[in-house]
N, CA, C and O of each residue as an XYZ file, in Angstrom:
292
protein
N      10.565    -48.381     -5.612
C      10.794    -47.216     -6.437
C      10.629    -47.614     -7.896
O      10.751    -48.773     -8.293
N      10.332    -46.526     -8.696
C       9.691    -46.897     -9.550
C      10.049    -45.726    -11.110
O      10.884    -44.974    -10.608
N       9.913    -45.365    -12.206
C      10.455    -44.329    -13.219
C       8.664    -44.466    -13.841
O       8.106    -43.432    -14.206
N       8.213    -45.279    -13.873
C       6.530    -45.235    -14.343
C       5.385    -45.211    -13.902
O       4.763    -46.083    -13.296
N       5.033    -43.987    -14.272
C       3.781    -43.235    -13.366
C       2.159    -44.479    -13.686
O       0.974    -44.317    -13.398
N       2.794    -45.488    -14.289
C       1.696    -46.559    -14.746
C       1.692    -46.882    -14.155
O       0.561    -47.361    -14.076
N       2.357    -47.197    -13.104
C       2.273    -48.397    -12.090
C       1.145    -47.900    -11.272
O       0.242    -48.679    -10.966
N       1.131    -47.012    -11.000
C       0.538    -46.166     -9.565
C      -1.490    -46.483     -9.896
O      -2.241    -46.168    -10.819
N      -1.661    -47.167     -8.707
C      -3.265    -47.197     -8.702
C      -3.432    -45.627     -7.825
O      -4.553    -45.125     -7.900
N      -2.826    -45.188     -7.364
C      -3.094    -43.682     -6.941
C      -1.349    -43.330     -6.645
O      -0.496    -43.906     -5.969
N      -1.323    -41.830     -7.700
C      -0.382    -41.276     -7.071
C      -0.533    -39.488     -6.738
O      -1.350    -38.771     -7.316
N       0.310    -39.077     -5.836
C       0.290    -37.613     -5.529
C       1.721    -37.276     -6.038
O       2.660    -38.009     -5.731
N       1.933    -35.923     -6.991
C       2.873    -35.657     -7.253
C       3.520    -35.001     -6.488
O       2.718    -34.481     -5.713
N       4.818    -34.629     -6.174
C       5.430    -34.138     -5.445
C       7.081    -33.975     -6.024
O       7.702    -34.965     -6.410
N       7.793    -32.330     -6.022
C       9.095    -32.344     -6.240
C       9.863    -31.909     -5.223
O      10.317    -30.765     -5.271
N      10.235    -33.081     -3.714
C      10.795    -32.799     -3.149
C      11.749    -33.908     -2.875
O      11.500    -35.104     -2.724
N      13.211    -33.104     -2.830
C      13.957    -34.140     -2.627
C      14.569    -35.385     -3.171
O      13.707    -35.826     -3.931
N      15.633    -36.217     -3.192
C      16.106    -37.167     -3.854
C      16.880    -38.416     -3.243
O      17.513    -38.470     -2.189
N      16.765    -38.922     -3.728
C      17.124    -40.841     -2.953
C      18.713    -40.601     -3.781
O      18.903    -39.999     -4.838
N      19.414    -41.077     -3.171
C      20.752    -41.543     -3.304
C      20.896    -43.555     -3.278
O      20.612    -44.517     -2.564
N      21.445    -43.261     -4.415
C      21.871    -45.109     -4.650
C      23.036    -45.468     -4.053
O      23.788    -44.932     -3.240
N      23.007    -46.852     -4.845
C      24.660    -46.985     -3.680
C      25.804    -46.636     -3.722
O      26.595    -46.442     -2.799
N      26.010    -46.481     -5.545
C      26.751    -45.671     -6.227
C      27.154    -44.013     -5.711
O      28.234    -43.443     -5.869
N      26.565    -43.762     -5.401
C      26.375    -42.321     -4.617
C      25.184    -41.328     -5.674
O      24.750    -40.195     -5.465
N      24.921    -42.233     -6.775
C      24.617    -41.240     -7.692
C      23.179    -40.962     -7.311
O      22.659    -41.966     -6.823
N      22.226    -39.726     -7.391
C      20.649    -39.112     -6.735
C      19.833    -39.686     -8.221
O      20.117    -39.895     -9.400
N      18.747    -39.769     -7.374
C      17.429    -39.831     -8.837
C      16.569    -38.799     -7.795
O      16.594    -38.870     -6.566
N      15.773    -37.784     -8.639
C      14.716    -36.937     -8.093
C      13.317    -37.454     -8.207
O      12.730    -37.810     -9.229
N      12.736    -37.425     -6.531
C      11.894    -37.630     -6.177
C      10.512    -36.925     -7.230
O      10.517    -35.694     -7.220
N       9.656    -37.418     -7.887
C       8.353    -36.528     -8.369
C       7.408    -37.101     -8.009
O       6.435    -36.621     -8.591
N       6.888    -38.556     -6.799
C       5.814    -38.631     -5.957
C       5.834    -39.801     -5.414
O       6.676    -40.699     -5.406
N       4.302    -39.629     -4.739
C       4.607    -40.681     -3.848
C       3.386    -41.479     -4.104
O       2.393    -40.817     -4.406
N       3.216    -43.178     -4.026
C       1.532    -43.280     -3.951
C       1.843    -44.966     -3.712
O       2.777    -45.541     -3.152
N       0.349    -45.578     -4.553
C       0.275    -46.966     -3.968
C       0.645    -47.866     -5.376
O       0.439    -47.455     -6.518
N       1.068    -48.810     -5.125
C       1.454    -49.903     -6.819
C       0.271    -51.129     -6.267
O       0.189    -51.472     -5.087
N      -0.392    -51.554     -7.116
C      -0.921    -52.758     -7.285
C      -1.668    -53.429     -8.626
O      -1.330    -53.016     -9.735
N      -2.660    -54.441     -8.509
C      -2.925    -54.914    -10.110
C      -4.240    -55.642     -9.300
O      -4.379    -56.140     -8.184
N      -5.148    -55.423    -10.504
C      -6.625    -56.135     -9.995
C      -6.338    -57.404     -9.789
O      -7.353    -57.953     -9.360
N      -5.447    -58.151     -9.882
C      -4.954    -60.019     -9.211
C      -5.050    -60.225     -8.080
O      -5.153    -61.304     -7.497
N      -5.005    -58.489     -7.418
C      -4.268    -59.154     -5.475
C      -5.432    -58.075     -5.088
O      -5.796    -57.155     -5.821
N      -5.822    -58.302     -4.097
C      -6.601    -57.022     -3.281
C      -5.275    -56.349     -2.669
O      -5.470    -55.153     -2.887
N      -4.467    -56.424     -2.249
C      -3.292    -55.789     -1.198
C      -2.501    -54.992     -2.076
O      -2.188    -55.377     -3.203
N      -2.184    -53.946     -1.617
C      -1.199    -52.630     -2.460
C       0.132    -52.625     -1.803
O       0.341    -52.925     -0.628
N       0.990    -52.262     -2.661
C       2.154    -51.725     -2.156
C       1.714    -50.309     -2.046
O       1.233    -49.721     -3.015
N       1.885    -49.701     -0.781
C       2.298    -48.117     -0.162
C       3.296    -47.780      0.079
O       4.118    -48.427      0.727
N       3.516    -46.219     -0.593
C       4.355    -45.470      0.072
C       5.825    -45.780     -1.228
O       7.045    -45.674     -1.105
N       4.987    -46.165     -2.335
C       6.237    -46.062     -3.649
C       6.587    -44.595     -4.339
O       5.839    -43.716     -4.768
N       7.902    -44.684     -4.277
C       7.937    -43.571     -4.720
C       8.476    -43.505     -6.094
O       9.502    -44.135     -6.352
N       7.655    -42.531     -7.351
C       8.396    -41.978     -8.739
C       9.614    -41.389     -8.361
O       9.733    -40.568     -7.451
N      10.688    -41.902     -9.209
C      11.387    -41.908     -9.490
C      12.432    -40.998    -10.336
O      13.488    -41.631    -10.365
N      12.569    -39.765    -11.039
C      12.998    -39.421    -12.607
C      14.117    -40.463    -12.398
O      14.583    -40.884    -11.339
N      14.497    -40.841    -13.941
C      15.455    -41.331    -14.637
C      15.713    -42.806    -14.020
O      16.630    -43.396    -14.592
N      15.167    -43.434    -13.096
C      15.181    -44.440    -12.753
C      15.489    -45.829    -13.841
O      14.671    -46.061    -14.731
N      16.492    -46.537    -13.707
C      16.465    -47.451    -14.522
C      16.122    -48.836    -14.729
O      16.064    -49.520    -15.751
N      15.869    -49.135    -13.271
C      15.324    -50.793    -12.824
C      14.012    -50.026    -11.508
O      13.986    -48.914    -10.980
N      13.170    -51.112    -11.389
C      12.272    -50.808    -10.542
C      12.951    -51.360     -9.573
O      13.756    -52.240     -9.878
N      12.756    -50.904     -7.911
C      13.634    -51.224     -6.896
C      12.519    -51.652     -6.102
O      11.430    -51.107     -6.283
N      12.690    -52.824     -4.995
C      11.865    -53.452     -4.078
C      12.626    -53.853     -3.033
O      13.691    -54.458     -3.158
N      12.048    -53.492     -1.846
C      12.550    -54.075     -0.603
C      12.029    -55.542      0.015
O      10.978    -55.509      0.655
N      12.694    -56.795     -0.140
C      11.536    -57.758      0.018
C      11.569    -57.402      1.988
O      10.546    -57.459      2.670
N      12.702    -57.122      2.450
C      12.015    -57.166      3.856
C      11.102    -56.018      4.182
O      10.530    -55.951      5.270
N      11.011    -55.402      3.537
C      10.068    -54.385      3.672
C       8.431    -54.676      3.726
O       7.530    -54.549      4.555
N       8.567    -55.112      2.438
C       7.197    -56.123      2.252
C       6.454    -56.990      3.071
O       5.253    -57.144      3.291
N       7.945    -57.745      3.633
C       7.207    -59.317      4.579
C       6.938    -58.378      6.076
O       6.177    -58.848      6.921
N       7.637    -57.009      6.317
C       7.295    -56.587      7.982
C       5.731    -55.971      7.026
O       5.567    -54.978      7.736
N       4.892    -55.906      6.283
C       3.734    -55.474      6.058
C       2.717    -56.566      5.356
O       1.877    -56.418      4.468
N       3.163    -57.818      6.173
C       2.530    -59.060      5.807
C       2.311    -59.385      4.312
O       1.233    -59.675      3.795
N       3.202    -59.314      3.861
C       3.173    -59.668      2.041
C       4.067    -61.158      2.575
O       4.800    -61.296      3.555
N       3.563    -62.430      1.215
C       4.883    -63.629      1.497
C       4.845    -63.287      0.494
O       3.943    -62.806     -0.193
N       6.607    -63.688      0.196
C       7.504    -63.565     -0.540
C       7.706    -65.424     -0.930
O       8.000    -66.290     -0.105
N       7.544    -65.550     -1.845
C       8.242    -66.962     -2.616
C       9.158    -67.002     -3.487
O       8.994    -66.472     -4.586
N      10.012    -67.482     -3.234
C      11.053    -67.793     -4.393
C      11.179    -69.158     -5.367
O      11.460    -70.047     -4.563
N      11.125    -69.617     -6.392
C      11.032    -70.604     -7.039
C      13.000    -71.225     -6.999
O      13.334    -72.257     -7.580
């Protein structure tokens, strides 16, 4: 999840619905699409904009069940 529509190598807008944090507090959904950077051929899918979002959010197990490795230093 994401608050910057920069990230997105393709996005579709959309105002449906809202993610709840852990806090209980909602951010509203405004789309959905793919994140990546000409470095990697492989995209993240299925990120969603964010409003008011304040940190970008990542699932690393999410990632590794869609064959991404994850390294930690």
């Amino acid at each position: 999840m994401t608050r910057d529509p920069s990230k997105f190598t393709s996005l579709k807008l959309k105002h449906e619905g809202f993610v709840t944090y852990g806090d209980n507090n909602k951010g509203r959904i405004l789309g959905c699409g793919n994140v990546g950077n000409s470095s990697t051929p492989k995209l993240i899918e299925n990120v969603l904009l964010i409003e008011g979002l304040k940190h970008n959010l990542l699932s690393i197990s999410q990632l590794s069940d869609k064959g991404f490795r994850i390294e930690f230093d």
